[in-house]
C-alpha positions in Angstrom: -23.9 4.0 -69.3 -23.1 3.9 -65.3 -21.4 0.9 -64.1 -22.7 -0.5 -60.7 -19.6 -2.9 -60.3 -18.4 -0.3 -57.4 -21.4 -0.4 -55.9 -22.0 -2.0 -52.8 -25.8 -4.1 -52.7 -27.4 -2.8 -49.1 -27.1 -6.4 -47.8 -23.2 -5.7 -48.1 -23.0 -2.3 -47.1 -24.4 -3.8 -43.6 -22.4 -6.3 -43.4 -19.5 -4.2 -43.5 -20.7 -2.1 -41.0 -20.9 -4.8 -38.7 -17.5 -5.8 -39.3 -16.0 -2.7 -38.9 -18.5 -1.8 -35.8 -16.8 -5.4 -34.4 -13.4 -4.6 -35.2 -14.3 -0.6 -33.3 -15.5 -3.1 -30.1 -12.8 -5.2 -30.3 -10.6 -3.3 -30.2 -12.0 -0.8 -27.0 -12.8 -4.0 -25.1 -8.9 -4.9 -25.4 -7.6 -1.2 -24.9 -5.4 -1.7 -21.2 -6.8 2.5 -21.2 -9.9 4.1 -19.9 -11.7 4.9 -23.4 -15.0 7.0 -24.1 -17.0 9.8 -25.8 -18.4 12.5 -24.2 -21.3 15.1 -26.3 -21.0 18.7 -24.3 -19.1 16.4 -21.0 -22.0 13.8 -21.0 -20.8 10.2 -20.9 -22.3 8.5 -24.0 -19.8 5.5 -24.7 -17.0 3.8 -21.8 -15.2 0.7 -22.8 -15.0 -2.2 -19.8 -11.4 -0.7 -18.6 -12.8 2.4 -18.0 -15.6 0.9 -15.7 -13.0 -1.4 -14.2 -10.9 1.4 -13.3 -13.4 3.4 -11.9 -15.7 0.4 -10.6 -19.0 1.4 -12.4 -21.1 -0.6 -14.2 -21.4 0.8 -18.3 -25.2 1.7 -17.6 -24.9 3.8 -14.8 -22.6 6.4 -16.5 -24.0 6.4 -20.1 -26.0 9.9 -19.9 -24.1 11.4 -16.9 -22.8 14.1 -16.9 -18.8 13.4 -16.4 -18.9 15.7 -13.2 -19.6 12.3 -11.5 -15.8 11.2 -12.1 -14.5 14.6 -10.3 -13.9 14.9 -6.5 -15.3 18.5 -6.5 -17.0 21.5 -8.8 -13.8 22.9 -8.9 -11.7 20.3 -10.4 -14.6 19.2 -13.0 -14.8 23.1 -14.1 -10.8 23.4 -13.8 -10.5 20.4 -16.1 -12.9 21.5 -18.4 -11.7 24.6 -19.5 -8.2 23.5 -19.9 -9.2 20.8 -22.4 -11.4 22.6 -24.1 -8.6 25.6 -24.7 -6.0 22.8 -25.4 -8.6 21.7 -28.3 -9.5 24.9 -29.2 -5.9 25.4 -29.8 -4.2 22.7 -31.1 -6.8 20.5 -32.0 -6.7 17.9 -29.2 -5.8 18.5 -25.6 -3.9 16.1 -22.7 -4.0 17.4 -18.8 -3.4 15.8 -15.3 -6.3 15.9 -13.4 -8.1 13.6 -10.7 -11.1 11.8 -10.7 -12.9 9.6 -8.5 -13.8 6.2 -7.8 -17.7 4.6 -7.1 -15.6 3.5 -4.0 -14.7 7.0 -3.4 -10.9 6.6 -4.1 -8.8 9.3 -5.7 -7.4 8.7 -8.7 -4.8 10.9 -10.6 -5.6 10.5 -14.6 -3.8 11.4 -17.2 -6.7 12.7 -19.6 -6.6 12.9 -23.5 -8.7 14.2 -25.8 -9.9 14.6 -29.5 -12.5 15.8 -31.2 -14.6 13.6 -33.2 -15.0 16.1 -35.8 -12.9 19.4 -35.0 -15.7 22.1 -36.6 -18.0 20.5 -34.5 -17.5 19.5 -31.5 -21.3 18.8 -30.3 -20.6 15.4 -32.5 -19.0 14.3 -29.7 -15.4 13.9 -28.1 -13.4 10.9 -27.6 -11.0 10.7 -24.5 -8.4 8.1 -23.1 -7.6 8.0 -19.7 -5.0 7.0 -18.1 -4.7 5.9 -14.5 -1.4 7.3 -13.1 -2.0 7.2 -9.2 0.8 4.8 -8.6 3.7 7.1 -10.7 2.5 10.3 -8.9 2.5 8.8 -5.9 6.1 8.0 -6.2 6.7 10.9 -7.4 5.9 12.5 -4.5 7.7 9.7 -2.3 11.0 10.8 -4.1 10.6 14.1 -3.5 9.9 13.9 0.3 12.5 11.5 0.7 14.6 13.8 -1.5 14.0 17.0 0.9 14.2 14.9 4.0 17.6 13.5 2.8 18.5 17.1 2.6 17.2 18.4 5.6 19.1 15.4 7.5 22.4 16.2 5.7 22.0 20.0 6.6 21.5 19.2 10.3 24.3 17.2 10.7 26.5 19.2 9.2 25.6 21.7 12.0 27.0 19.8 14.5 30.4 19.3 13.3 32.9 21.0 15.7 29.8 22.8 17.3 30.6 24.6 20.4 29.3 23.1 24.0 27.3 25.9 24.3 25.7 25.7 21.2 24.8 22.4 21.6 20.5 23.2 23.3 20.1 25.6 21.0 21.2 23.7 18.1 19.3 20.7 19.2 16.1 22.8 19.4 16.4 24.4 15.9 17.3 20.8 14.4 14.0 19.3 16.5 11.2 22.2 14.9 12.7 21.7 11.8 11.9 18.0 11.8 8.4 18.5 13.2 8.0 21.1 10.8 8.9 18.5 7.8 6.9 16.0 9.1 3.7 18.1 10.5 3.7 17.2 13.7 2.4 19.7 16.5 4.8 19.0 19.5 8.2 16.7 19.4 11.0 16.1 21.8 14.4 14.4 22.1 14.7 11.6 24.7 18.0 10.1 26.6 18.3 6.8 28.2 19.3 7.2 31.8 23.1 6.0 32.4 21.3 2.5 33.9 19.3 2.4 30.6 16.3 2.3 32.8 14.1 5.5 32.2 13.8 7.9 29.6 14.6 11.8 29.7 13.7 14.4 27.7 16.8 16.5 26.2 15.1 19.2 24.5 11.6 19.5 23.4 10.0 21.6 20.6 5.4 22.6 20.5 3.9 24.7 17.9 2.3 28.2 18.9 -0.7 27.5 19.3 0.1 24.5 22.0 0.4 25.3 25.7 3.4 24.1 27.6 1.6 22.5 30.0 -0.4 20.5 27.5 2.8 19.8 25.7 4.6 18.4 28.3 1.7 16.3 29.7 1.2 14.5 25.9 5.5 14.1 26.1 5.3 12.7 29.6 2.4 9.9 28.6 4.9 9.3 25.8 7.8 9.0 27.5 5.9 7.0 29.8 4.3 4.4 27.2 8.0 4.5 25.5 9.2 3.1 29.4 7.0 0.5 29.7 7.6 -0.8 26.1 11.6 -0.5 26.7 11.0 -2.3 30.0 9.1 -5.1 28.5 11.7 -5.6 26.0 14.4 -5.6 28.6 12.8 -8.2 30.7 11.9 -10.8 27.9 15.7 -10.7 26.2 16.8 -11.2 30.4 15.0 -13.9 30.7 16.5 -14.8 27.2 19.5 -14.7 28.6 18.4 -17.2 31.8 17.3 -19.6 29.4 20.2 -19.5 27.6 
């Protein structure tokens, strides 16, 4: 004779499914991580972190297709098929990729993902994200300071007991090497006049594709707006001085 002691009426079977289906939204609603499930990389299910990060409201991404989080084709495809190969590999995959914002902000995301059910993926796929912006962008700050640290130390070291006539050539190398680091089209090295009145140009440096002419006529304007600035300076700490 079966024994129905282990069996649970209908009335508690729903019960506990409302429990557990609480605990499940409890717990996304608290996750400090971009949460979801995607079916083929259409957004079925975001948690409020995720819309918070990306500034979206839940209803306008449920049913898009997650190309909307990526900047371009490229990096939606990109992503894509290194996730899927992760998963098809190891069962769950974890890139870097970017995505962005409603506002149109990029974001750098840490992305993870696991099947729902690994022989089947058109169940579904959950993902975390994670918004890393802020580390990789100081991860780049310490590698440009890093290489501009290095750049500095390796043109100074250039100048140490550096012959007289030397010195121009050295100066211009040092100066396209800077404006090389930094981008910058044209650059130049400026003197104070012995009276600390004007400024003059030591050496100047302009990529090929920039005339002379047009060169000097952008350094002259600078050197000019630099004048005025220095001479506005100099007048208010004089009359500093008076008051004094």
């Amino acid at each position: 004779m079966a024994s129905d002691k282990n069996i649970d009426s209908p009335e508690r079977l729903e019960q506990r499914l409302k429990e557990r289906s609480g605990h499940l939204n409890s717990i996304l609603s608290a996750a400090a991580v971009g949460i979801g499930i995607v079916i083929d990389r259409v957004i079925t299910e975001v948690n409020p972190f995720f819309c918070n990060m990306l500034g979206y409201e839940a209803q306008e991404l449920h049913g898009r297709s997650a190309r909307i989080l990526y900047p371009s084709d490229e990096e939606f495809n990109e992503a894509g098929q290194l996730k899927y190969e992760q998963i098809a590999d190891s069962g769950k995959g974890s890139i870097e990729t970017r995505w962005v914002r409603k506002d149109g902000k990029i974001l750098d995301i840490q992305l993870s993902s696991v099947p729902i059910n690994p022989s089947d993926l058109s169940v579904g796929v959950t993902f975390t994200a994670l918004d890393i912006t802020e580390k990789k962008q100081n991860e780049r700050d310490l590698i440009i300071r890093s290489d501009f640290e290095r750049l500095i130390t390796g043109i100074s070291t250039r100048f140490i007991n550096l012959p007289a006539k030397e010195l121009e050539k050295t100066l211009k190398t040092a100066l396209s090497e800077i404006c090389e680091f930094t981008e910058m089209d044209r650059g130049c090295i400026l003197t104070l006049s012995e009276d600390q009145s004007i400024f003059n140009h030591l050496c100047m440096f302009a990529r090929e594709n920039i005339t002379i002419n047009r060169c000097l006529h952008s350094i002259l304007l600078t050197i000019h707006k630099l004048t005025m600035v220095y001479l506005f300076w100099l007048i208010k700490l004089k009359i500093k001085e008076i008051e004094m």
